[in-house]
C-alpha positions in Angstrom: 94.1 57.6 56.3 90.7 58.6 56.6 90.6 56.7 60.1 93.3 58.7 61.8 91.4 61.8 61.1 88.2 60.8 61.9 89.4 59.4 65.3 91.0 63.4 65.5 88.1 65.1 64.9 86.2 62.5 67.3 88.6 63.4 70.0 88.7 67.5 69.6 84.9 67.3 69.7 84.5 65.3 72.9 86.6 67.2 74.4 85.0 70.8 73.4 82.0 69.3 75.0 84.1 68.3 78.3 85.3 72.3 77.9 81.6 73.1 78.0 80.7 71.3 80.9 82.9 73.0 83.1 81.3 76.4 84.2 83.7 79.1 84.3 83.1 80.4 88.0 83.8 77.0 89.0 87.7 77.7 87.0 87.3 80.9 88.9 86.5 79.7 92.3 89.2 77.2 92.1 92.2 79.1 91.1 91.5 82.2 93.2 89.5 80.9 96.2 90.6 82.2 99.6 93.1 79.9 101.0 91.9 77.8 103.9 93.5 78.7 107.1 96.0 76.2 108.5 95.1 74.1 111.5 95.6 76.0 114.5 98.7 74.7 116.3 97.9 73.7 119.9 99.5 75.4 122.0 101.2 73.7 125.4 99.3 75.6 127.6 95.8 74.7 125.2 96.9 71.1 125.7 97.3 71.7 129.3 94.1 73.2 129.7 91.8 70.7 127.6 93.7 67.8 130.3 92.5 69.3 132.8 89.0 69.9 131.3 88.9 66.1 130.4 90.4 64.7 134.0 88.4 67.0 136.4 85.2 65.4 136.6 87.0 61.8 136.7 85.3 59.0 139.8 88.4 58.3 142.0 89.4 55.3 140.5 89.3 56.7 137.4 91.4 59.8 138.5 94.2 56.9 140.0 94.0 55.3 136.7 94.8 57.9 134.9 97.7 59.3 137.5 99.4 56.0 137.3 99.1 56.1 133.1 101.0 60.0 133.6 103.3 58.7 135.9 104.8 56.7 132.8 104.5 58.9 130.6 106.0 62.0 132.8 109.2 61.3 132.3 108.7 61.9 128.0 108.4 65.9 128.1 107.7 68.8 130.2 104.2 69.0 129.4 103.4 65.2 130.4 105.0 66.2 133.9 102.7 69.5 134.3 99.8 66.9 133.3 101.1 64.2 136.1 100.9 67.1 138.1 97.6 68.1 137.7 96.7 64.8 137.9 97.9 64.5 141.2 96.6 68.0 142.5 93.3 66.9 141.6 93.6 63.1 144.0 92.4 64.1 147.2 95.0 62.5 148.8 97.9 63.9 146.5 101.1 64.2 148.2 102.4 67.9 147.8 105.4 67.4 148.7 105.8 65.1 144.8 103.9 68.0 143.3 107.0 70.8 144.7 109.6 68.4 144.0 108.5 68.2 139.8 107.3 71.6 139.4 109.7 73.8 141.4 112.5 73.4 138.8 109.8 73.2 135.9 108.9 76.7 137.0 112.7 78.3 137.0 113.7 76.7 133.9 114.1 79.6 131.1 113.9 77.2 128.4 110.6 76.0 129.0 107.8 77.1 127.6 105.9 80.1 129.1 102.5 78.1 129.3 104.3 75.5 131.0 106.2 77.1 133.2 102.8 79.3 134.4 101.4 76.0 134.8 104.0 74.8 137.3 104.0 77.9 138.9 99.8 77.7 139.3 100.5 74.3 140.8 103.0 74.9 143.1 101.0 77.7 144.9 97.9 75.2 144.2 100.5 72.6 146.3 101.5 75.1 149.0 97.9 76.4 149.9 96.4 72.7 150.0 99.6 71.8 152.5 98.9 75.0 154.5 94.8 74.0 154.5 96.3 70.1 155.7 98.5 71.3 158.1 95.9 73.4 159.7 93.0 70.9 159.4 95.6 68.5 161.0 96.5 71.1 164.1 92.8 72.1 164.5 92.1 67.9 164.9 94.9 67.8 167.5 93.7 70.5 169.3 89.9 69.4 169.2 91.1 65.6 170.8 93.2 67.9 173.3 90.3 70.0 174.3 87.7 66.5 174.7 90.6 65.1 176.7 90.5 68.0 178.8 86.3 68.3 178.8 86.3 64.4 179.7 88.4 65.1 182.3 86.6 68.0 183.8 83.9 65.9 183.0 85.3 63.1 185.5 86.2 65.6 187.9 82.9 67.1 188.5 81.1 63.5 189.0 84.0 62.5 191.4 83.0 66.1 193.0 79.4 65.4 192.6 79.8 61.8 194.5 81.8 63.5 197.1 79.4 66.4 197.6 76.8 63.5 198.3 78.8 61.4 200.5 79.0 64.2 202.8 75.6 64.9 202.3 74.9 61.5 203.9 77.2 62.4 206.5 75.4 65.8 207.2 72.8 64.2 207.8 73.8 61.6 209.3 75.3 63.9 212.0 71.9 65.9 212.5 69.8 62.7 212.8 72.6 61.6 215.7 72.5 65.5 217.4 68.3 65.2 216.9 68.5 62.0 218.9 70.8 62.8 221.2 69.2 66.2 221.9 65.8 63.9 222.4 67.5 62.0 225.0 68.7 65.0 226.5 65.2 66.4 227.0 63.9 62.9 228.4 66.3 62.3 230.7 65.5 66.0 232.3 
């Protein structure tokens, strides 16, 4: 019997001294500490933004890598479309024309997310203002071939002119060679 108690009074003691070892602000801190803040949520537009942020600076390669890897995943939400999108905005020779065609309803659907739908509506001006800037690169081209075309053949014009104006040249004095000798024999047969 005396082995039971012993073994009781063993066990209260050790664990007074576990009691001790704790300090009390360290029972304070941990029932009353301030509550960490939850994560914060990452918003569509934040994910949006940080894409962008991590594509921009992309070689060329990389950039068509990484459009072809959005074009398979575009299809999964609204926000992997915006990012083929932007994708494609930023690919020098991005066709527009894809961009309108995804983002144009993206932008009038109500049930899309605000940050979204700004997005799409960012990148269809971005779209419309590139075409514009193409288109008029494209006319100002046509017109500078038009305007060599027309220099080249001024150009051709005024050495055919030039020839010309020394062909008769040759003839002019061709002529007053002919009136000085004939005006010489004139004068000698007198």
């Amino acid at each position: 019997m005396r082995a039971p108690v012993i073994l009781a009074v063993a066990l209260a003691l050790a664990g007074c001294e576990a009691l001790q070892a704790v300090k009390p602000a360290a029972i304070f801190s941990s029932t009353h500490a301030p509550a960490k803040p939850p994560p914060a949520r990452v918003t569509p537009g934040g994910e949006l933004v940080a894409y962008l942020a991590r594509i921009r600076d992309l070689n060329d390669k990389a950039l068509a890598a990484e459009t072809l890897r959005q074009r398979e995943q575009a299809r999964t939400s609204e926000v992997e479309a915006v990012k083929l999108a932007i994708a494609l905005a930023l690919v020098p020779s991005g066709d527009e024309a894809e961009i309108v065609a995804m983002m144009e309803p993206l932008s009038r659907k109500r049930t899309a997310d605000d940050d979204v739908r700004a997005m799409a509506s960012f990148l269809l001006v971005q779209a419309a203002e590139r075409r514009r800037l193409k288109e008029g690169a494209a006319a100002a081209g046509s017109r500078l071939r038009d305007e060599r075309r027309a220099h080249e053949a001024l150009k051709q014009r005024a050495d055919a002119l030039q020839e010309r104006a020394a062909q008769l040249q040759q003839k002019i004095e061709a002529l007053t060679e002919l009136e000085k000798s004939l005006s010489d024999r004139q004068v000698q047969t007198r």
